[in-house]
N, C-alpha and C positions, 0 to 999 in steps of 0.2 A: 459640276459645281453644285454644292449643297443650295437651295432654294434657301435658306435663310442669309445665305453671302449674297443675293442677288438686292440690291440699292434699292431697286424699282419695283419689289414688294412695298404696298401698301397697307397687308393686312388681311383678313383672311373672311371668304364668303363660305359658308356649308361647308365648312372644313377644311378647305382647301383654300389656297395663297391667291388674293388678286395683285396683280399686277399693274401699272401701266406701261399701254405697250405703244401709245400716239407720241412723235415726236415732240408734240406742242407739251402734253402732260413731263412730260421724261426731261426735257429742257427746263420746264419749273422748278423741277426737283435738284437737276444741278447745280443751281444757283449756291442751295444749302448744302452742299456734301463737304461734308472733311476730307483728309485725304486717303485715308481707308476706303472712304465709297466711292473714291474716283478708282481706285485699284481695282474696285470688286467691281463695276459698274465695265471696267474695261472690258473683263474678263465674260460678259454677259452674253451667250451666242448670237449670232446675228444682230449685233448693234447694230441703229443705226448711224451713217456715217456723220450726218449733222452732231446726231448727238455724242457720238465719239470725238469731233471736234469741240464741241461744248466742255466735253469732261477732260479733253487734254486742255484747253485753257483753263477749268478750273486748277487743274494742278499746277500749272504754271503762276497762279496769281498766288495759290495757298504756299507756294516754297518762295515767295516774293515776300510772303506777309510774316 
């Protein structure tokens, strides 16, 4: 997966991508995803599984809405 498809880039320290990688951070961030970054955010190796639960209800609320 190219690191610009990944949702939980925040932005970039000495050149290189930060990330968040704490549940607590990555749960914040779902709140706000469209449905693109629930797609790309799935696809992120070793999710977590909370937040893999967090990101399949976001998509269930954004095809609700």
């Amino acid at each position: 997966m190219a690191e610009h498809a990944n949702p939980f880039i925040t932005g970039m320290v000495n050149g290189r991508p930060y990330q968040s990688v704490t549940v607590e951070d990555r749960l914040a961030m779902v709140v706000r995803f469209t449905a693109a970054q629930c797609e790309a955010a799935l696809a992120v190796p070793n999710l977590q599984k909370t937040v893999k639960t967090a990101v399949e209800r976001r998509q269930r609320k954004l095809t609700k809405a």
